[in-house]
Structure formats: structure tokens, C-alpha cells
N, CA, C and O of each residue as an XYZ file, in Angstrom:
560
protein
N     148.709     62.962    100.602
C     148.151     63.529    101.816
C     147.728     64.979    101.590
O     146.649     65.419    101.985
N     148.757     65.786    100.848
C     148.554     66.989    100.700
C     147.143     67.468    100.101
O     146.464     68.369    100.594
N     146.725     66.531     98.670
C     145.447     66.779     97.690
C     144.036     66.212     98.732
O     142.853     66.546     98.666
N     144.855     65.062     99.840
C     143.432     65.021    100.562
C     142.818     66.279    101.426
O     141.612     66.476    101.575
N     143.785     67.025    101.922
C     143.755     67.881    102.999
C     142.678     69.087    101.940
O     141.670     69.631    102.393
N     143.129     69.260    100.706
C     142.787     70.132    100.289
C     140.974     69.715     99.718
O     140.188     70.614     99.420
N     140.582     68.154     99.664
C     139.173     67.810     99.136
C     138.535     68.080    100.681
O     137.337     68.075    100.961
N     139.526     68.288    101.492
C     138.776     67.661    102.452
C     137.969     69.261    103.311
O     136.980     69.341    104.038
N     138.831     70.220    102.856
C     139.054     71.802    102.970
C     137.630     71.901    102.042
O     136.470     72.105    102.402
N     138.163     71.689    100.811
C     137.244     72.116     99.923
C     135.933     71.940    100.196
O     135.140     72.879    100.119
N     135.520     70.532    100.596
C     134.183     70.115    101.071
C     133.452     70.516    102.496
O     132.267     70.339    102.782
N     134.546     71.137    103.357
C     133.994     71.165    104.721
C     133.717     72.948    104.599
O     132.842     73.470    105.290
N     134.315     73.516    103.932
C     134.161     75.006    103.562
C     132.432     75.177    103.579
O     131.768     75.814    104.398
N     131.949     74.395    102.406
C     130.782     75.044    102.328
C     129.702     74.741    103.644
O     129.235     75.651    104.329
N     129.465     73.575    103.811
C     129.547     73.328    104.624
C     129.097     73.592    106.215
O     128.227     73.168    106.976
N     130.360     74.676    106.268
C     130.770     75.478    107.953
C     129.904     76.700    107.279
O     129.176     77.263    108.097
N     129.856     77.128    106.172
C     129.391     78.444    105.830
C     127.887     78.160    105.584
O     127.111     79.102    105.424
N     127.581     77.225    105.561
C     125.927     76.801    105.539
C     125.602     76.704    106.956
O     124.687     77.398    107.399
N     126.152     76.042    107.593
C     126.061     75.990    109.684
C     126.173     77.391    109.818
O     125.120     77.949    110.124
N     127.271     78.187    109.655
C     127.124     79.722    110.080
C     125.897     80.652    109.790
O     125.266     81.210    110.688
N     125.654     80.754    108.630
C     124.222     80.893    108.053
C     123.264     80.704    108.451
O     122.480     81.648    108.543
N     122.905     79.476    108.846
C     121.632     79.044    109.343
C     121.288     79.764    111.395
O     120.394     80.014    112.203
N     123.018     79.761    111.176
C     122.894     80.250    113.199
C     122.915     81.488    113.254
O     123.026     82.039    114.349
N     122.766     82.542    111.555
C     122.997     83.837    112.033
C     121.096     84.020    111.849
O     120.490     84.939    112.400
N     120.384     82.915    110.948
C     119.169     83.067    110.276
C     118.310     82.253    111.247
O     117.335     82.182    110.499
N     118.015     81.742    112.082
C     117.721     80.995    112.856
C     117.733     81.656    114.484
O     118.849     82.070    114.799
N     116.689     81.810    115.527
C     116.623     81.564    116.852
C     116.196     80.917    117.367
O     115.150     80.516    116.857
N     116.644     80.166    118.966
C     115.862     79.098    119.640
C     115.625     80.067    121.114
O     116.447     80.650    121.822
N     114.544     79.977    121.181
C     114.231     80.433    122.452
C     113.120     79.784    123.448
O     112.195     79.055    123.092
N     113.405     80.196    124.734
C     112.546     78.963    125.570
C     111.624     80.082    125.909
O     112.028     81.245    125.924
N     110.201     79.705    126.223
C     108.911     80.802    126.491
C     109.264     80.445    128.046
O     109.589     79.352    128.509
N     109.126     81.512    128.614
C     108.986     81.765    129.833
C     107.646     82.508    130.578
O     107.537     83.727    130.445
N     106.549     81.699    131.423
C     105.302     82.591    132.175
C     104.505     81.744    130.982
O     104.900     80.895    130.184
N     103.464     82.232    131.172
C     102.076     81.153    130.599
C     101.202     82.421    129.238
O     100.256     82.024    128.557
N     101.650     83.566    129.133
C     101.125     84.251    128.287
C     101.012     83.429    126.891
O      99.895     83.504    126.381
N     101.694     82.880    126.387
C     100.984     82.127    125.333
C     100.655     80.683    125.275
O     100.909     79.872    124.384
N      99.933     80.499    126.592
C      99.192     79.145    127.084
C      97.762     79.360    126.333
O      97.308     80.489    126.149
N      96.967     77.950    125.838
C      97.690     77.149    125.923
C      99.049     75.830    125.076
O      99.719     74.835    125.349
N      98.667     77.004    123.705
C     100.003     76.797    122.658
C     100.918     76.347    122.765
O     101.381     75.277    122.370
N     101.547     77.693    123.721
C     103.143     76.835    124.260
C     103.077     77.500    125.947
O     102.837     78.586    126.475
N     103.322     76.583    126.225
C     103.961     76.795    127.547
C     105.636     76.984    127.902
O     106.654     76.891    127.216
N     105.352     77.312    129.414
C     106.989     77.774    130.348
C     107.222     76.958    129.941
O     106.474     75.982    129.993
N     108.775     76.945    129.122
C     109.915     75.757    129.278
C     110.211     75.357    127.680
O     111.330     75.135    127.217
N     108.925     75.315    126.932
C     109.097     75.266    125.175
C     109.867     75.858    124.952
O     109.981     77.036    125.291
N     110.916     74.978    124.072
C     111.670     75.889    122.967
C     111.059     76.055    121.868
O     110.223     75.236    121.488
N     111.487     77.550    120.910
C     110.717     77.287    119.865
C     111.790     78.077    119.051
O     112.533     79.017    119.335
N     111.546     77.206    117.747
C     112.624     77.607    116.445
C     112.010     78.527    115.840
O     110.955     78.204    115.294
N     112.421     79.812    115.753
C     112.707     81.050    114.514
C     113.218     81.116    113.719
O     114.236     80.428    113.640
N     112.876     81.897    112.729
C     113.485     82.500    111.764
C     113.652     84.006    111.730
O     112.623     84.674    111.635
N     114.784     84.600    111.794
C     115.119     86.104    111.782
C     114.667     86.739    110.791
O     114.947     86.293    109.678
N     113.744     88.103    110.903
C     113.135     89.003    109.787
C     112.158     88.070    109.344
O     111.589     87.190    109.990
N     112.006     88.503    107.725
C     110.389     88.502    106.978
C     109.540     88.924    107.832
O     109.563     88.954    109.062
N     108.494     89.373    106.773
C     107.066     90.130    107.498
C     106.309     89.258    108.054
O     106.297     88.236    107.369
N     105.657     89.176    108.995
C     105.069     88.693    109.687
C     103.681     88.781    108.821
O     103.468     89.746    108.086
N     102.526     87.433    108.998
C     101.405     87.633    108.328
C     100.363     87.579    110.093
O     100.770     87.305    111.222
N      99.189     87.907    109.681
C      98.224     88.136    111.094
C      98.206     85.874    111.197
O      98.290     84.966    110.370
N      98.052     85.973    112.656
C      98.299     84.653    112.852
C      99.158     84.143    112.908
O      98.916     82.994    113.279
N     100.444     84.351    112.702
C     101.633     84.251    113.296
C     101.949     84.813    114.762
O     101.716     85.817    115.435
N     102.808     83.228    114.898
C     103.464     83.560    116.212
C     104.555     84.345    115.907
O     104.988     84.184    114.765
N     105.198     85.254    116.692
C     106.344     86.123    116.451
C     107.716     86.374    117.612
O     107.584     87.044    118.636
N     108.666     85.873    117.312
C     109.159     86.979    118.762
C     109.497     88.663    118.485
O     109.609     89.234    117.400
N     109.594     89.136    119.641
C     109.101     90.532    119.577
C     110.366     90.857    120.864
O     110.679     90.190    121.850
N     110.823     92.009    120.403
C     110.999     92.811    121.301
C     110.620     93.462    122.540
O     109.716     94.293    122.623
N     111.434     93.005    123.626
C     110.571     94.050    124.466
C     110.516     94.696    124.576
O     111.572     95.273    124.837
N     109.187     95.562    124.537
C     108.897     96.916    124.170
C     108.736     97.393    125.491
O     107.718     98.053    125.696
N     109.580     97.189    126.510
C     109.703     97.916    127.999
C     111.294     97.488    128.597
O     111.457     96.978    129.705
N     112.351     97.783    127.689
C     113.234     97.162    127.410
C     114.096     97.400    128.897
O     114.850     96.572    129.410
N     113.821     98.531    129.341
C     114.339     99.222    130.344
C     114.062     98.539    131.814
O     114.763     98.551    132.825
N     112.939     98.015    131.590
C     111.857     97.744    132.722
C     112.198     96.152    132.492
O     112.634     95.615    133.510
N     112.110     95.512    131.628
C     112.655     93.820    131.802
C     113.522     93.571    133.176
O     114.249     94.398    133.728
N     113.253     92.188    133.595
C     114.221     92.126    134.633
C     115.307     91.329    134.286
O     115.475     90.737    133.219
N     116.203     91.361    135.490
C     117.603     90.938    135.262
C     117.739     89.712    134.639
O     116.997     88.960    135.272
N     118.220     89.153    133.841
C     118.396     87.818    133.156
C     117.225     87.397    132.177
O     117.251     86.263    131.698
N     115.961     88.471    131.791
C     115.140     87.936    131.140
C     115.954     88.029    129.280
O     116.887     88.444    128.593
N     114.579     87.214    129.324
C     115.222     87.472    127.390
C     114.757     88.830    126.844
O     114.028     89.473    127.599
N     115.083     89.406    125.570
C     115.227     90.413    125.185
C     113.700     90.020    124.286
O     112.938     90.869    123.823
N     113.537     88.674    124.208
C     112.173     88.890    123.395
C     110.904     88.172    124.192
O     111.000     87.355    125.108
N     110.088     88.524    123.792
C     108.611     88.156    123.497
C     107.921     87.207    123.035
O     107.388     87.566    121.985
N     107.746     86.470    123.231
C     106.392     85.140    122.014
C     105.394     86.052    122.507
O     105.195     86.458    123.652
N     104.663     86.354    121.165
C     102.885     86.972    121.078
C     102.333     86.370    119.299
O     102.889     85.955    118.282
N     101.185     86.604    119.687
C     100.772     86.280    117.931
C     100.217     87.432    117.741
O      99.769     88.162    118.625
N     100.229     87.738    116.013
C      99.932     88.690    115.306
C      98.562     88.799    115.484
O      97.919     87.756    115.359
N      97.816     90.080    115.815
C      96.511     89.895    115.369
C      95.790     90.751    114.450
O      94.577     90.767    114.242
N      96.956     91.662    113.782
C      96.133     92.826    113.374
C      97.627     93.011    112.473
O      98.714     92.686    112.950
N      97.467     93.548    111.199
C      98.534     94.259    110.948
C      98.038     95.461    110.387
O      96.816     95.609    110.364
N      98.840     96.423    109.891
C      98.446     97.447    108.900
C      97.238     97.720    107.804
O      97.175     97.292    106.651
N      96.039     98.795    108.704
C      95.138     98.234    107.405
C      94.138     97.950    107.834
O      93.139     98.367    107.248
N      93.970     97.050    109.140
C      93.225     96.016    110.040
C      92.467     96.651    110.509
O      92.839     97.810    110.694
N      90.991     96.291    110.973
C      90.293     97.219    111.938
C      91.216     96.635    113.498
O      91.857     95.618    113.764
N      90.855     97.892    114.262
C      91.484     97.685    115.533
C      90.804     96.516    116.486
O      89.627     96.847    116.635
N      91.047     95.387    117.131
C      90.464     94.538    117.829
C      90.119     95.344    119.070
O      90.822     96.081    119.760
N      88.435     94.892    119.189
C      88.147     95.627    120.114
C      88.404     95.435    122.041
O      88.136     96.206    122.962
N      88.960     94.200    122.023
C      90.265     94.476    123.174
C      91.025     95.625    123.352
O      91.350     96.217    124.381
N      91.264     95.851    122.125
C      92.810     96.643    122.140
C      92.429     98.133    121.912
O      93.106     99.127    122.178
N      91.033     98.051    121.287
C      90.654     99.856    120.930
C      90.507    100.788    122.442
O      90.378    102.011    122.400
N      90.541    100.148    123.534
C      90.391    101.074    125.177
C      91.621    101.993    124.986
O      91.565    103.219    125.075
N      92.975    101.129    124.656
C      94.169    101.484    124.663
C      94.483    102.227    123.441
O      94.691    103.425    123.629
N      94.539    101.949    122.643
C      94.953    102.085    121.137
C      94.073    103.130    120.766
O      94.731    104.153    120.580
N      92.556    103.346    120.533
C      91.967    103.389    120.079
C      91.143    102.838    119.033
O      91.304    101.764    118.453
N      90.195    103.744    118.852
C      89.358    102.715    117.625
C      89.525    103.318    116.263
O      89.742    104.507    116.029
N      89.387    102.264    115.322
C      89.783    102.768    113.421
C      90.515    101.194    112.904
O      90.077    100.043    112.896
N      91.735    101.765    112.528
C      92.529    100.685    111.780
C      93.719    101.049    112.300
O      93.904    102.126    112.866
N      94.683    100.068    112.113
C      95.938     99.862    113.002
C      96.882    100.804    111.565
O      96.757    100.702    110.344
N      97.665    101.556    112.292
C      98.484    102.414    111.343
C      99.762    102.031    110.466
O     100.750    101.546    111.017
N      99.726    102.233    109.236
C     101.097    101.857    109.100
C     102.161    101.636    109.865
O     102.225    102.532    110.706
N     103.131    100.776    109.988
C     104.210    100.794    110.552
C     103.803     99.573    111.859
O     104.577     98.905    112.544
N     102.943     99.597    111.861
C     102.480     99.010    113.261
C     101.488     97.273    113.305
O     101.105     96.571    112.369
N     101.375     97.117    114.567
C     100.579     95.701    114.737
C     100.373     95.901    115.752
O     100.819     96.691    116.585
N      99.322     94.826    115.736
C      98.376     94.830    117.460
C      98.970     93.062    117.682
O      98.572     92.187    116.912
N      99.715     92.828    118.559
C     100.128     91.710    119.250
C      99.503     91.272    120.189
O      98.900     92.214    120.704
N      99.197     89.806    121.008
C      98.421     89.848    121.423
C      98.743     88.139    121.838
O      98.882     87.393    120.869
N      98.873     87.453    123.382
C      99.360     86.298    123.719
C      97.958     85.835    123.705
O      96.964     86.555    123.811
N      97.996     84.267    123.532
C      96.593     83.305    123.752
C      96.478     83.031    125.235
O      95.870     81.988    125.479
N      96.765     83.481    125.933
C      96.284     83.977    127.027
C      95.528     84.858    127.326
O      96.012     85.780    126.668
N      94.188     85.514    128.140
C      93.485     86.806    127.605
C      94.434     87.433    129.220
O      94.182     88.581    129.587
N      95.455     86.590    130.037
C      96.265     87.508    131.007
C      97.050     87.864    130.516
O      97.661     88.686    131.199
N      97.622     87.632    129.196
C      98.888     88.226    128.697
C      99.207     89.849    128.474
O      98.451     90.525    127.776
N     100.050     90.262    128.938
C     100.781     91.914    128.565
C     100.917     92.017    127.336
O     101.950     91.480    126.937
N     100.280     92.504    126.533
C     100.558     93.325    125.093
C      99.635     93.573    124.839
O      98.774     93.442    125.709
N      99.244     94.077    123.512
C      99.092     95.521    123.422
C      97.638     95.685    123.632
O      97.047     96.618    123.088
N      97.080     94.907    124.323
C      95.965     95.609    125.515
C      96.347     96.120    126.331
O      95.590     96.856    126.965
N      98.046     95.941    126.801
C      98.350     96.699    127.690
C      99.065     97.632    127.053
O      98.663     98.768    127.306
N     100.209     97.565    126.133
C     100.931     98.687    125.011
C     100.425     99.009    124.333
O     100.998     99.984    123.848
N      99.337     98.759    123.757
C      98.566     99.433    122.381
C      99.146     98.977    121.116
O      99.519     97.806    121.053
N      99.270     99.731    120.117
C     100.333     99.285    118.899
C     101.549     99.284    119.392
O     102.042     99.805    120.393
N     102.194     98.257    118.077
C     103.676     97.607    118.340
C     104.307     98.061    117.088
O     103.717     97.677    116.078
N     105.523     98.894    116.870
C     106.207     98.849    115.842
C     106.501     97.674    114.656
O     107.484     96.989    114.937
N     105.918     97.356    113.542
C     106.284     96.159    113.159
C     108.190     95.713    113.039
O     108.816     94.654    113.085
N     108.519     96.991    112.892
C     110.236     96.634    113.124
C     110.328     95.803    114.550
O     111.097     94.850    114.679
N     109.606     96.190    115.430
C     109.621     95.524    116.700
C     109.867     93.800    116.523
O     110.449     93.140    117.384
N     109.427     93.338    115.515
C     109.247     91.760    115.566
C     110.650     91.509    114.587
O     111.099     91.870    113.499
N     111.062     90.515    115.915
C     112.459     89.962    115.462
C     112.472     88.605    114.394
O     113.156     88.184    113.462
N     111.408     88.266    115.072
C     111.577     86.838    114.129
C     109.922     86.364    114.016
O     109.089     87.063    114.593
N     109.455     85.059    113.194
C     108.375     84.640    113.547
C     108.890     82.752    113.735
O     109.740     82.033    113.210
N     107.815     82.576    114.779
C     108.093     81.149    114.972
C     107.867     79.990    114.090
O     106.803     79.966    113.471
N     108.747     78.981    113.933
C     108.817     78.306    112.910
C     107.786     76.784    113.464
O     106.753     76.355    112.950
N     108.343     76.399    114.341
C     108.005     75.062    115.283
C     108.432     75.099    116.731
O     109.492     75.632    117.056
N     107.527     74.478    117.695
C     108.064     74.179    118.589
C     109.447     73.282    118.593
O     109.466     72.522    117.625
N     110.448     73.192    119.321
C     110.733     71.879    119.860
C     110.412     71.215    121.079
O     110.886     70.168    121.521
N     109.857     71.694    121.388
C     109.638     70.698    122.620
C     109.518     71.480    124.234
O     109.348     70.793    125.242
């Protein structure tokens, strides 16, 4: 009994440390409001992955960059897609706000498939530290 307890230790170890891993590397979050309609809609969950750089065309979650101003019970992030990174000429949506040139180091122009969506036609540039994760797949 004793040598089973211990195959049985041995095998479930790695295991629990591969499940832990994946839930510290991994987010599921549900989109809430229609800003990235018609892609995903209110109610989609969608699977992340925490960190790596984001490439232009990626979906991302993001920080809210009005963190103060969020309301009570919202999520702390964002679904937007990349449209610009470092380098980029400025989309001319976004040059009223931003201005016009190329998007500056450090930064991205975000931007929901919605043309009602809040970002950065309405914020301008986005810190690229700002982006928490990029989206992997919907679920559903």
C-alpha cells in the first residue's frame, strides 16, 4: 500500500504542477458590450494567454486604461485588436487624437471592430505593457 501511495504521489505531482501552470499562463474572459462585434460578441468567452508581444492583428486583452473610471463589477480588461504597433504609420482614425507620424516606441494604437468602440480614437496610444494577454480562441 505504502509504494502505491508513493507511484501514485509521484505521478499526480507533475501533473497538479502542469494544471497550476497552465491557470497561472492562461485567461478566460467573457466580452461584455458589442465593441468587438462582429467577431465576438456580449457573452463570448475567450481563451488567453498571459504576456508575449502582441503582433498587429491580434486580438488582445488590455488593461483598462481608465482604471479609476471602470464601473463597479466590471473586468479589469479590455478585448481590442492591435492595429498599429511601434514603427507603424499612425491610422488615420486615430491621428485627430494621437496625432499624425508613427506610433512611438513603447506604444500601440488599439482599436475594437466596431467603428463605436472606445479606444484609442478615443485614448490615443496605449502602453504596450498595457496588454495583458492576447486571445487564443473563442469558446463560445
Amino acid at each position: 500500500m505504502k509504494r502505491y501511495a508513493f507511484y501514485l504521489i509521484g505521478t499526480l505531482a507533475p501533473v497538479l504542477l502542469g494544471v497550476l501552470a497552465l491557470r497561472r499562463a492562461l485567461l478566460v474572459v467573457e466580452v461584455t458590450g458589442a465593441s468587438m462585434e462582429p467577431t465576438h460578441r456580449s457573452g463570448d468567452r475567450l481563451l488567453a494567454v498571459r504576456g508575449g508581444r502582441p503582433g498587429r492583428g491580434d486580438v488582445v486583452l488590455l488593461r483598462h486604461p481608465e482604471a479609476a473610471s471602470r464601473p463597479a463589477g466590471a473586468s479589469e480588461y479590455l478585448v481590442k485588436r492591435v492595429a498599429a504597433m511601434p514603427g507603424d504609420p499612425v491610422p488615420d482614425t486615430v491621428a485627430p487624437v494621437a496625432g499624425a507620424g508613427v506610433v512611438p516606441p513603447g506604444s500601440c494604437v488599439v482599436l475594437g471592430d466596431s467603428p463605436d468602440s472606445v479606444d484609442s480614437r478615443t485614448w490615443g496610444f496605449v502602453p504596450c505593457s498595457d496588454v495583458a494577454g492576447r486571445v487564443l480562441r473563442s469558446l463560445g
